[in-house]
Structure formats: structure tokens, C-alpha cells
Wavefront OBJ file of the C-alpha trace (Angstrom):
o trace
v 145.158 123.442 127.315
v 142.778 125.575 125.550
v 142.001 123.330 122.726
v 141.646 119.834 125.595
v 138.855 122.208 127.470
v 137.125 123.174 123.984
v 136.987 119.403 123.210
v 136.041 118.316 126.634
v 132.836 121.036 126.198
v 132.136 119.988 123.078
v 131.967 116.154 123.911
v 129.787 117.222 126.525
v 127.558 118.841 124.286
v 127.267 116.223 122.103
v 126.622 113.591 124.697
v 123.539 115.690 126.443
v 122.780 115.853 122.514
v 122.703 112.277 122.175
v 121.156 111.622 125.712
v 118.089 114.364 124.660
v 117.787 112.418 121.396
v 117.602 109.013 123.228
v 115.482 110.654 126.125
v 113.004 111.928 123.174
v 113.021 107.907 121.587
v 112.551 106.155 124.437
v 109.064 108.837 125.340
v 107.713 107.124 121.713
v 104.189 106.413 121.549
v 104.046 102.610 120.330
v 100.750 100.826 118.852
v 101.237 97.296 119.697
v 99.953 96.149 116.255
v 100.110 92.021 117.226
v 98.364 91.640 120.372
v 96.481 88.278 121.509
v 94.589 87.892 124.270
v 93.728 84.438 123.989
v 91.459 82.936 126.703
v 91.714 78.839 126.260
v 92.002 78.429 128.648
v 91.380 81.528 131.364
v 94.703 83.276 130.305
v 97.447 83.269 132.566
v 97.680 87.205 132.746
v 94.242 89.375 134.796
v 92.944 92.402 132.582
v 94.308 94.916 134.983
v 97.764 93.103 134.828
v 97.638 93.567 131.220
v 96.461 96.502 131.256
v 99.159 97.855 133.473
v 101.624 95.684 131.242
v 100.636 98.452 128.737
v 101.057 101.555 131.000
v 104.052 101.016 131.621
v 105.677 100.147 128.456
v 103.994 103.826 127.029
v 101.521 101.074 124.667
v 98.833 103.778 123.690
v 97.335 101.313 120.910
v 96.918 97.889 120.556
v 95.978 95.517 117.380
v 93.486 93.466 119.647
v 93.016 89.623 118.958
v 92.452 86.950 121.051
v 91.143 82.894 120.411
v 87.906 82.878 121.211
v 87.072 86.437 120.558
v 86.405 86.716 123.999
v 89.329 88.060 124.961
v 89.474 90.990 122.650
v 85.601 92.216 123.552
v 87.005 92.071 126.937
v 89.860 95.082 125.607
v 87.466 96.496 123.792
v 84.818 96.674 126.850
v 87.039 97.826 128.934
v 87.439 101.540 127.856
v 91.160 101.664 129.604
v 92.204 105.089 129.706
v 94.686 106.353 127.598
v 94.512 102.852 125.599
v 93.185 102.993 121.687
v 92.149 99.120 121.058
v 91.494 98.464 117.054
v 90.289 95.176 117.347
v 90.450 92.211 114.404
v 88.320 89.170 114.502
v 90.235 85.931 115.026
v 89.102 82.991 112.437
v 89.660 80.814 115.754
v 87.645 79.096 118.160
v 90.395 77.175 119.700
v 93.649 76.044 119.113
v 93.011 73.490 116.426
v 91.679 75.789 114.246
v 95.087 77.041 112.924
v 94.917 73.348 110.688
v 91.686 73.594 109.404
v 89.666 76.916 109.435
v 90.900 77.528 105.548
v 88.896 74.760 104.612
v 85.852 75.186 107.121
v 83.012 77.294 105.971
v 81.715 77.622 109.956
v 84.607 79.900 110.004
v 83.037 82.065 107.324
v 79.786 81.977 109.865
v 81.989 83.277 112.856
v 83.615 85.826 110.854
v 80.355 87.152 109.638
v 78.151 86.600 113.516
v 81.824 88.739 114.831
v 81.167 91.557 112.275
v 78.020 92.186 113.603
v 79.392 93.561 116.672
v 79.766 96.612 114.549
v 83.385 97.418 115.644
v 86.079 95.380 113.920
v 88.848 96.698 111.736
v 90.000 93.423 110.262
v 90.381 90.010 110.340
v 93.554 87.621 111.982
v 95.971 86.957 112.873
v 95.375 83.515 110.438
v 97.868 81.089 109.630
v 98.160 79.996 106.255
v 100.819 78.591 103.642
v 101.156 77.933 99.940
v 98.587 76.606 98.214
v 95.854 76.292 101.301
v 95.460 80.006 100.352
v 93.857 78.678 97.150
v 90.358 77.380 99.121
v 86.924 78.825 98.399
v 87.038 79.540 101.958
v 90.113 82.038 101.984
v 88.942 83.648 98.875
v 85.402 84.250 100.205
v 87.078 85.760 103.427
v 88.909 87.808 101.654
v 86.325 89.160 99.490
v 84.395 89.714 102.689
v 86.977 92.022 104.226
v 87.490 94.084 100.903
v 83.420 94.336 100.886
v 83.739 95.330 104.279
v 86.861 97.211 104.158
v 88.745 95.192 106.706
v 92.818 94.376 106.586
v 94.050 91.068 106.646
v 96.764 89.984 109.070
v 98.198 87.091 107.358
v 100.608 84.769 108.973
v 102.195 83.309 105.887
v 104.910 82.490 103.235
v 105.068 84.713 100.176
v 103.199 81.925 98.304
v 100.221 82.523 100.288
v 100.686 86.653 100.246
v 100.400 86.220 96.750
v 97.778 83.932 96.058
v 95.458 85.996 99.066
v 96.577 88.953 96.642
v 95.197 87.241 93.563
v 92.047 86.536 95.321
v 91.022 90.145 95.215
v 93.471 92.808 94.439
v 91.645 95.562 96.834
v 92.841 93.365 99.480
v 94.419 95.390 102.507
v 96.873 92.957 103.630
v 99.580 93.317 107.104
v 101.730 90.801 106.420
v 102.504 89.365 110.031
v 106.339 89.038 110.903
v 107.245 90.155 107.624
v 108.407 87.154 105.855
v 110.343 85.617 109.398
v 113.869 86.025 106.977
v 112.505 87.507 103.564
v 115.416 88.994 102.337
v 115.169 92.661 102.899
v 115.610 93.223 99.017
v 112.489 91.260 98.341
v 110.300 92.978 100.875
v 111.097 96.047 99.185
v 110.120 94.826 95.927
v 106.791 93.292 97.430
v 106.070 96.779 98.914
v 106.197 98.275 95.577
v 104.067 95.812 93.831
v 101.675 96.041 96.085
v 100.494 99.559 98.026
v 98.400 98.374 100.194
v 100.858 95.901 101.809
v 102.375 96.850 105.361
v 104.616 94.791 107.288
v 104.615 93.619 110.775
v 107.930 92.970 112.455
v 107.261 91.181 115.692
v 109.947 87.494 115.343
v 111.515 89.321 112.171
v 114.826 88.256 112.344
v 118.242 91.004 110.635
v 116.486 93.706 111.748
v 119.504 94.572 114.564
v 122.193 92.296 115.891
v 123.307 90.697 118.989
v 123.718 93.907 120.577
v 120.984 95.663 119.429
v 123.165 97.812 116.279
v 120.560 97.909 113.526
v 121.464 96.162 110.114
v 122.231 98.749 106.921
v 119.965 96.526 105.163
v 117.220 97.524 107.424
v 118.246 100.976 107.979
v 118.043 101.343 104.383
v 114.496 99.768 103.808
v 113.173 102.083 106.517
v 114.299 105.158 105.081
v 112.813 103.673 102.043
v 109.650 102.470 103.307
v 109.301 103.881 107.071
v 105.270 104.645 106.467
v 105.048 100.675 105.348
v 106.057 98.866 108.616
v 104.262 98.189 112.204
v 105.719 97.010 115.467
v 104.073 94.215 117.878
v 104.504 91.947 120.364
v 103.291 88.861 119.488
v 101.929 87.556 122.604
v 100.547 83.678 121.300
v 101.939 82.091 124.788
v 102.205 83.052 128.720
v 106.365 83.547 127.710
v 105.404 86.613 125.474
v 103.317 88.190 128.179
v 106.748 87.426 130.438
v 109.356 88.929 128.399
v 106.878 92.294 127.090
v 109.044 94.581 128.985
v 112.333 92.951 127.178
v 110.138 92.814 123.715
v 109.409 96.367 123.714
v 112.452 98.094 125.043
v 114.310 95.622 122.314
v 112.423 97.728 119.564
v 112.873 100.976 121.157
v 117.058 100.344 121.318
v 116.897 100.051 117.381
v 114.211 103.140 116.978
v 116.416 105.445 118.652
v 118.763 104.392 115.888
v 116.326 105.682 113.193
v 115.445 109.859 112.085
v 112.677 110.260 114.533
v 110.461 111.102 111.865
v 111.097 107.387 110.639
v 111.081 106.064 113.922
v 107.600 108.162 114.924
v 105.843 106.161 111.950
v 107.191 102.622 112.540
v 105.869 103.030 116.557
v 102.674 104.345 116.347
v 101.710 106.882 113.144
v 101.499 104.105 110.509
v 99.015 102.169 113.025
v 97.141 105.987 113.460
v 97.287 106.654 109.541
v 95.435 103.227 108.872
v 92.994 102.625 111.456
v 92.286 106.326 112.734
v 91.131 108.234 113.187
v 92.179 107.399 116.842
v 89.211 106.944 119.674
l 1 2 3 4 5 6 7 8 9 10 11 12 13 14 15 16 17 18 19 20 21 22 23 24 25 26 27 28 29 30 31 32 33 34 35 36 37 38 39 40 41 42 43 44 45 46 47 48 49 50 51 52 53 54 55 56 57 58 59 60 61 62 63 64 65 66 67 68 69 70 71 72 73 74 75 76 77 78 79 80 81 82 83 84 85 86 87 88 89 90 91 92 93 94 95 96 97 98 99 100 101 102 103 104 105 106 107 108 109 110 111 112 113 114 115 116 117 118 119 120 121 122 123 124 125 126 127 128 129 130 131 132 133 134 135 136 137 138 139 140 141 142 143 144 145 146 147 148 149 150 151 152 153 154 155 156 157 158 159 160 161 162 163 164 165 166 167 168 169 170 171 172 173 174 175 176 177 178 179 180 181 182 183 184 185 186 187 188 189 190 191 192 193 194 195 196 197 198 199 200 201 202 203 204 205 206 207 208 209 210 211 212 213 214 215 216 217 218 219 220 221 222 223 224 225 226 227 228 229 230 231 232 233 234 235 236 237 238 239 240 241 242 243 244 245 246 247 248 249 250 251 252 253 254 255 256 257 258 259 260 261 262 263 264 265 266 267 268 269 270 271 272 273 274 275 276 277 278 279
């Protein structure tokens, strides 16, 4: 009898354990580090209701972008409390753009007229693949953020994450979505050739499976490389802005799985370690 009541205690113990550890995960910070507020047209989603989007889902930094810009000097302009924007300037007027601004020296223009503002910490999200990366206009972009000291949030294949590298080698480059399915093996090996390459895991699939258990693949790589990776949300349509809630309590279920030291970085103190210090 004695030895069922010590065992009952001590599961008890360990489950308030594990509810306090849990408890302490799901109060993370998290830096949103893929954010677009796109306006063409009017976006679906108010300021306010983004804004409270944010509140509620403990977002205390976002990676701003938006197509037009408008949309992030609205973030910016708004001084929400409690919200740190670090805002990148979009190579997009509208939609279209994805197909051709690698090959459109206006885009240069815009990139240059948007640095003016005097606030920008980067330029993307941009979409490009292969051998595109190869145009004089890429390469004079990115010689423009590494004379500027912007990142680069590259939507890409590895192709084009190592031709952008080629272009300049001080290039600070987040690689958006990591690869989609880059086998976990080679993004280690990229992140070792090249220091100043983080990942962003927003649509990275193996991370965790079906019910949310993270991969040992992954588990390994973070305790690896846990100061090399970002979380974001990806919001490019109305159904991202829908599901938020779902997006963001997905990556907290595999963060709790993490050291919290591990899991601190990968929410929010990478994001603080390269853009801060925080405002």
C-alpha cells in the first residue's frame, strides 16, 4: 500500500512538473519572422483585427512585409503597443511581380526610393529559382543589401541560395521555408558552409508528425543549430490570416517538445539577436 501511495505522489509530481513545463512553453514570446500584409487589393483583415490577431497569440515581433509596401508602413506607423515590427521592403508592386522583378531594373528603383524611408532591415520575401538568380538585377540587389547591411529573405531552391551566395559572400541571407523538404542532413551542412544563413520554417514540412510528435531528425538539428532557425506565419492569402491561431499554437505543441533554452531562441531570441536591439 505504501509503495502504490509513493507512486501515486510521485506521478503527481511529475505531471504538475510536466504541466509547469508546458505552462512555461506555451507563455513563449514568438517573433513572427514571415508576416505579409499585402493590400491588393484592401486586405481582407482591418489593422486593429490584426493587430489583436497578434495579442492574442503572445506575437511580440513581427518580420513586416506586405505587396505594395503599403501595408507594412501601415505596421510600422502604427506604434502598437507591446508589438516590435522589423520591417523588409517587398521587391513587389503587385502580384505579377513574383515572374518578372529579377529581370526588371524598376525594381532596383523601388528598392532604393523604399530605403529612403530610413527604417528597413532587409529586403523580401522574393521568389526566385535556379538560374533567374544569375540576373544583373539579383546581383545588384544583393550587393545593395550587403552595402546597406540588409538580410535577404529568399524564397527559393538551393540553386538559387547558392548562386545569391556567389553574388556576394557578405550576403545575410533567411532562407524562407527552409528548403519546403531539404533533407534535414543537408540543411545542416548548408548552415555550416555558410554563417550567416538562418532558416525560416513557416510550410517546412518533417518538422513534427500528424500529431504534432517532433521528428528526431529535427530534434537533432535544433540541438545542433537552435540559434540558426526562425518561426513565421506565412500569411500570402486571407486562409493564413484564418487559420493564425491553428498556425501558431501548431509551433508552440512542438516547442514545448524542445530544452527551453532551444525553444526560447527558435520563438523569439534568434529574431532579437539579429535585428535588435529591440524598439
Amino acid at each position: 500500500m505504501f509503495r502504490i501511495c509513493k507512486f501515486l505522489i510521485l506521478a503527481a509530481a511529475f505531471g504538475a512538473l510536466g504541466c509547469l513545463q508546458a505552462g512555461a512553453q506555451a507563455r513563449l514570446e514568438i517573433f513572427d519572422a514571415h508576416l505579409h500584409y499585402n493590400q491588393e487589393p484592401n486586405p481582407f483583415y482591418p489593422l486593429d483585427k490584426v493587430l489583436e490577431i497578434f495579442s492574442r497569440n503572445g506575437i511580440t515581433g513581427i518580420l513586416a512585409t506586405s505587396r505594395p509596401n503599403k501595408g507594412t508602413h501601415q505596421l510600422v506607423a502604427a506604434e502598437a503597443p507591446g508589438l516590435w515590427v522589423v520591417p523588409f521592403i517587398r521587391p513587389y508592386r503587385v502580384r505579377a511581380d513574383i515572374q518578372t522583378w529579377f529581370d526588371d531594373p524598376t525594381i532596383l528603383d523601388l528598392v532604393q526610393e523604399e530605403y529612403e524611408r530610413g527604417y528597413y532591415r532587409g529586403i523580401g520575401e522574393f521568389h526566385i529559382y535556379g538560374k533567374t538568380a544569375r540576373s544583373e538585377w539579383v546581383k545588384r540587389i544583393v550587393d545593395f543589401a550587403v552595402e546597406k547591411n540588409l538580410f535577404l529573405h529568399a524564397h527559393c531552391d538551393e540553386e538559387a541560395l547558392l548562386i545569391l551566395f556567389s553574388h556576394n559572400p557578405k550576403a545575410r541571407i533567411i532562407w524562407a521555408h527552409t528548403g519546403f523538404s531539404t533533407s534535414p542532413a543537408r540543411v545542416a551542412e548548408l548552415l555550416r558552409t555558410y554563417p550567416d544563413l538562418w532558416g525560416e520554417l513557416s510550410y517546412r514540412s518533417g518538422i513534427a508528425d500528424g500529431s504534432g510528435k517532433l521528428s528526431d531528425e529535427w530534434r537533432d538539428l535544433f540541438a545542433r543549430h537552435s540559434d540558426r532557425f526562425l518561426i513565421g506565419s506565412d500569411t500570402w492569402i486571407n486562409e493564413r490570416w484564418f487559420s493564425y491561431d491553428a498556425i501558431m499554437n501548431g509551433y508552440r505543441a512542438w516547442l514545448a517538445q524542445l530544452p527551453q533554452d532551444q525553444a526560447r531562441r527558435i520563438a523569439s531570441g534568434n529574431a532579437e539577436r539579429l535585428f535588435g536591439p529591440r524598439k
